[in-house]
N, C-alpha and C positions, 0 to 999 in steps of 0.2 A: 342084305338090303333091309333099309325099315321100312316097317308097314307105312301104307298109305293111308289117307283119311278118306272114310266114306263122307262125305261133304254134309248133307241133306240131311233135318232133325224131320221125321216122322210127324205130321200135324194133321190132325183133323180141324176143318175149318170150312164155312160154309163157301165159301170164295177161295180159291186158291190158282194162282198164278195167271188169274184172270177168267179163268174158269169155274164154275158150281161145280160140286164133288156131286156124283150120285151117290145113291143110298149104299148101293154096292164098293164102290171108291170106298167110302168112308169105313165101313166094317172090315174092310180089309185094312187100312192104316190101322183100326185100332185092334185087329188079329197081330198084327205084327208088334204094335208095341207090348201086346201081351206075349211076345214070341213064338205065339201061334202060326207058325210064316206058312204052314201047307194051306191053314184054313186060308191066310189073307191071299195066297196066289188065285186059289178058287174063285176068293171074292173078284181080285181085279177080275181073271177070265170070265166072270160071269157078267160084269159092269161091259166088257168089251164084245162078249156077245150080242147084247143091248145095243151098243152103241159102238162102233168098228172103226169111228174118227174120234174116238174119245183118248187122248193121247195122253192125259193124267192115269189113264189108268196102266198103259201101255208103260209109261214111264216108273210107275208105282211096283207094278211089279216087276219088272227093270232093277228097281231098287233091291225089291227083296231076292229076286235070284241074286245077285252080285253076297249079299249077307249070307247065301247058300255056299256060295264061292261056285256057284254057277254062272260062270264068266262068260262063255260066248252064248249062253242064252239070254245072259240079261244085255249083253251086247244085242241080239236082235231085237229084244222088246225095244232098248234104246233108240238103236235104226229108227224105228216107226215112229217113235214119238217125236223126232227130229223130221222125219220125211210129214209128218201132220200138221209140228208146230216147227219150222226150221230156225226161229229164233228164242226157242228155251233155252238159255243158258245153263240150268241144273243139269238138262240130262248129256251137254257137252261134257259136263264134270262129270257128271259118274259116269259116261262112257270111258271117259278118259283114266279113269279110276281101275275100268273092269280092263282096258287095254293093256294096263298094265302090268294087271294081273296074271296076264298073259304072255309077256315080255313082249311087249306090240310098244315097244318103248316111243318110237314117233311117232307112231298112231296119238300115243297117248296124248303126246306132246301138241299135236296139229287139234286136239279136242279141246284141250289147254287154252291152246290160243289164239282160237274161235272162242270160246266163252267168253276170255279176256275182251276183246275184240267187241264183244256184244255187251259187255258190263263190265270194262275197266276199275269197276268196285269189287271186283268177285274174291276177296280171300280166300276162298277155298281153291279157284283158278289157280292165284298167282303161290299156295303155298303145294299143293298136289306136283305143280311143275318143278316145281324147286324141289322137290323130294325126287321126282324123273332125273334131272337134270345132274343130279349128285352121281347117277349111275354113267350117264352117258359123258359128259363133258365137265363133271367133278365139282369138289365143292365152295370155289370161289365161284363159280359162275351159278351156282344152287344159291350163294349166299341173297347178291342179287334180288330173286325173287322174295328169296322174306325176308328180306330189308322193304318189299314192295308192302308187304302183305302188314306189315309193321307200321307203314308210312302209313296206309289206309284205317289199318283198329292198332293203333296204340297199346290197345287191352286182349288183342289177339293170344291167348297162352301158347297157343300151339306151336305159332311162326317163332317166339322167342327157343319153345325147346328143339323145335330141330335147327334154327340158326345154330344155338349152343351146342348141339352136335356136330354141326359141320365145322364152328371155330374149333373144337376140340382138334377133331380130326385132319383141321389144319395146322395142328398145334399153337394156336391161341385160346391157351388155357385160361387168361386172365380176360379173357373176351367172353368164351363158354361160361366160367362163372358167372359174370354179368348178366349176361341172359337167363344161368340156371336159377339166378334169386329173382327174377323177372318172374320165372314160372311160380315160385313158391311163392312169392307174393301173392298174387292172383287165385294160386291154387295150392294151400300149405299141407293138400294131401298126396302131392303128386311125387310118388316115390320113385318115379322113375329121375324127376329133375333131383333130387336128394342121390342119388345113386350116382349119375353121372357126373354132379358137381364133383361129391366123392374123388372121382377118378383126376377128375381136374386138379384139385388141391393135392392130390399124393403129387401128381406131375409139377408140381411147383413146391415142392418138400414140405407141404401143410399136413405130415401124417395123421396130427390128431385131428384136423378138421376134418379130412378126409374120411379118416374111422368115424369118427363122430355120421357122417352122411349115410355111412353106410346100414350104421345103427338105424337111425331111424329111415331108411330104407325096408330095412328087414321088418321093424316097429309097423310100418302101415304095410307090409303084407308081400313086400317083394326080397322073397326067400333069398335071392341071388345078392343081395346086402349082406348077412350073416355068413354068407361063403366068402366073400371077398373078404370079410372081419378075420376068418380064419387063416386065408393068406396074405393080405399083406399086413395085419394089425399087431400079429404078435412078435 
């Protein structure tokens, strides 16, 4: 199974989600973007000593357990910040994120779509489900959701590369590519969409494009491209 997305970019800001960050909150966000994550847990638990209905921070470090792969504790920070704030959409997503991680596969799904539900704009919603949803009921019905996620940011990278994963593995390889130049357009460093178009074009008898992909797969840092050069290139 592919990984999931952790939804949520890290920001210090003096307002956030309609809340003031205390001074505590905020040293912990930026412990963590330093990947300081033990310092930034302490910070949240001391913000929440402070203050015991303060749910950004409950959610915060929510976040960074889940980054520990500390899944059913950032599941309970989650809980709280849902039983605080029960219309944060964020922390339905990363609950839904950490459920997964767990194989709480409909759990994960019912966090999905409660978010949705509450922000029918949520990209990260409707593309987190659609990566569920590939495991449990496959991937026409995954496609779906990031077609949804597509319809809302057009400029979404993410939705195009795992759409392009799921056509692949529907075998619409000439659909996966579409989407795989999707992603490099947007993002001409991402070797993972160079690797997998790769696979697509050998599937449709484009050897040299294909090697070609793999090459520069290998070129920006994904070793698993110069493997594949060795077997199906030569």
């Amino acid at each position: 199974m592919k990984f999931i997305i952790l939804p949520i970019i890290l920001l210090i800001c003096n307002l956030c989600f309609g809340q003031a960050l205390s001074n505590n909150v905020k040293k912990g966000i930026y412990s963590a973007k330093q990947q300081s994550f033990s310092l930034a847990i302490d910070y949240f638990s001391k913000a929440i000593e402070v203050d015991k209905n303060d749910f950004l921070a409950y959610y915060y470090r929510g976040y960074v357990k889940a980054v520990l792969k500390k899944y059913r504790a950032a599941i309970n920070d989650l809980n709280k910040t849902i039983e605080l704030n029960p219309t944060f959409t964020n922390a339905y997503v990363e609950r839904g994120v950490a459920k997964f991680k767990i194989d709480d596969d409909f759990g994960a799904v019912k966090d999905f779509n409660k978010a949705i539900d509450l922000d029918p704009t949520n990209v990260s919603a409707y593309l987190n489900r659609g990566i569920v949803k590939e495991k449990i009921a496959g991937y026409q019905i995954a496609i779906l959701d990031y077609n949804k996620a597509i319809e809302i940011n057009p400029d979404y990278t993410k939705a195009y590369y795992y759409r392009g994963l799921a056509k692949a593995y529907s075998e619409d390889h000439r659909g996966a590519i579409e989407d795989y130049n999707k992603v490099i357009k947007y993002d001409s460093n991402n070797a993972l969409a160079y690797y997998y178009r790769g696979f697509s074009k050998l599937e449709l008898q484009d050897k040299n494009g294909g090697c070609l992909d793999f090459d520069k797969a290998g070129e920006l840092g994904y070793e698993e491209g110069y493997t594949s050069i060795k077997l199906w290139c030569n």
